[in-house]
N, C-alpha and C positions, 0 to 999 in steps of 0.2 A: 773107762772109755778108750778102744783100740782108737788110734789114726796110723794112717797108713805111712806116717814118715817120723821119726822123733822129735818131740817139741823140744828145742833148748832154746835158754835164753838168749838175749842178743847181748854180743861183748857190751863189756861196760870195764869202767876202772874200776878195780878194788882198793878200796881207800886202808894208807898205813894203819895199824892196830893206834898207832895216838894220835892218829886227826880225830879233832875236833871241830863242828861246823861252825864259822864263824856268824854270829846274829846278824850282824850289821850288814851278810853278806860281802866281808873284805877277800877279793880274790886278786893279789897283784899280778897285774898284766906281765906274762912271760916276755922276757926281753926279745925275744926273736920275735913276737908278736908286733913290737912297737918296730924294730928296725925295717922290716920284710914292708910296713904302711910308711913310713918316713925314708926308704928307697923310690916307693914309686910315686907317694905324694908331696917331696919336700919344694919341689918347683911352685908348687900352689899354698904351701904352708906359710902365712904370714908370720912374721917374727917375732909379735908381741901374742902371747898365748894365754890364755888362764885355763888351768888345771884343778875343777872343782870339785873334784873327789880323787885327789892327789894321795892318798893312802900312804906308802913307805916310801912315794917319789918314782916308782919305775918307770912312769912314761914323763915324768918334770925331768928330772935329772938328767935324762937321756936327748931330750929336745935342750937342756941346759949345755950340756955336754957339745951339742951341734949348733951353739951360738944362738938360741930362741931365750928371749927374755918372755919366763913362766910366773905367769901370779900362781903359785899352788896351796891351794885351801883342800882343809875337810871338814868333814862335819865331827870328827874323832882327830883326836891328835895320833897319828903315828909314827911320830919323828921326824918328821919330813912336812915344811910349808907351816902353814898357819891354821889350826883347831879349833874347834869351836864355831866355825863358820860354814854356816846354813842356807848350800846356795838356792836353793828353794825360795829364801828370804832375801837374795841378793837383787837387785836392781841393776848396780851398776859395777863395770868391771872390763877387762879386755871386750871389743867386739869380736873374738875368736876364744874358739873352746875345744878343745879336744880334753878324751875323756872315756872313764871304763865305768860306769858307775852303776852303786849297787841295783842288780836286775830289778829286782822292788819297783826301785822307782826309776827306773829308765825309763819307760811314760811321761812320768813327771818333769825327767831332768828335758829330754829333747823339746817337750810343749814350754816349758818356762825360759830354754833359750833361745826356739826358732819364734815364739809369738811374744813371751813378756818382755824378754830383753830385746829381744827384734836383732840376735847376731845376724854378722854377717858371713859368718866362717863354722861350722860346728863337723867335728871328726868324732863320732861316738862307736866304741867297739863293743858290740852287744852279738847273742847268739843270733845265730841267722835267721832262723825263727821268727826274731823279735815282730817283723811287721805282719804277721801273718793275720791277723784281726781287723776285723771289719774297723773300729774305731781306731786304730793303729794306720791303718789305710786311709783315711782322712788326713792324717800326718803327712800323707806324701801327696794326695790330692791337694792339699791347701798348699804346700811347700814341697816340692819334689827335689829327693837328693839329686849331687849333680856325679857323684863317683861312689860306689860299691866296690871293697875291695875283698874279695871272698880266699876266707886263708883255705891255702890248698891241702890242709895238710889238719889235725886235730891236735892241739895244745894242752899242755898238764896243766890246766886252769886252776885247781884246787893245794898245786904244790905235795900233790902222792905219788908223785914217781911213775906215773904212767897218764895219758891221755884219758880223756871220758869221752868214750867213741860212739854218746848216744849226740853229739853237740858240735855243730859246727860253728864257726865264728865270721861275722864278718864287720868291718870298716865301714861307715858311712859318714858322708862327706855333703855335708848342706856348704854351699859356696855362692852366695849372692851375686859374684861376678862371671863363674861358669858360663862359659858359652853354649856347653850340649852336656849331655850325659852319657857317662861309660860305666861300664863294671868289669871287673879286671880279677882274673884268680892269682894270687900271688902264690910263690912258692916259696917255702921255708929255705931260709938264709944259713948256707953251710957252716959259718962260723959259729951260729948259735945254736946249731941242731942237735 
């Protein structure tokens, strides 16, 4: 088949010859990720937090770091927080959550905070994507974020040395006390770049 222009693919990352996918879907949140949301959200950030898919601690540690008292669980132990802990099956716990958690069940994790637990705070960093489905949209009909913070920039989510420039990411911010709603493109933070 001629066309009249050449087809190439569209960039993507090429991943190092020894990554390995991780099952569980564990991708720790690049630190410029958490600084660049905790610049422009820390005014509204309450100071007791639970972290429940706290993986090797990158966004606990770093909110630890900036004086926030972190409950940090997961459901895997990776050295960081407390393992074994199925917030799926959680009831009770901080009424605030920020959180990266595995894509799978980012459905799961946002409906089980904003309606079982009934937070009052939830910061979830998912691709931007994430709401784009009819049943996903009901999530923000029922409960509409009150801040969007869309990273400006494409993060090396996977830890290979370069970005996957098929995936943008963004910050979502359920805040009970919000007065209106914003979305905000953040720009990548020089020190971390």
């Amino acid at each position: 088949m001629n066309t009249p222009f050449p087809l190439t693919p569209s960039p993507k990352a090429v991943p190092r010859a020894d990554y390995v996918p991780d099952p569980n879907q564990f991708h720790p949140t690049p630190l410029e990720c958490t600084v660049a949301f905790y610049e422009a959200e820390r005014s509204f950030m309450p100071k007791k937090l639970w972290e429940p898919a706290c993986g090797d601690g990158a966004i606990a540690s770093y909110l630890v770091d900036h004086g926030h008292k972190v409950l940090a669980t997961d459901l895997v132990d990776r050295g960081y927080g407390r393992g074994g802990i199925d917030f799926l099956m959680e009831y009770k716990g901080p009424k605030a959550i920020i959180t990266n958690p595995p894509f799978k069940l980012a459905e799961a994790f946002v409906k089980h905070a904003l309606f079982d637990i009934d937070v009052d705070y939830l910061a979830i960093f998912l691709p931007a994507i994430w709401p784009h489905t009819d049943k996903r949209r009901s999530i923000y009909a029922r409960r509409p974020p009150a801040r969007e913070y869309k990273l400006g920039w494409r993060p090396d989510m996977f830890g290979i040395g370069t970005p996957d420039q098929r995936c943008c990411y963004t910050w979502t911010v359920w805040d009970r006390h919000a007065q209106s709603q914003e979305i905000s493109i953040l720009r990548r933070p020089i020190q971390h770049a």
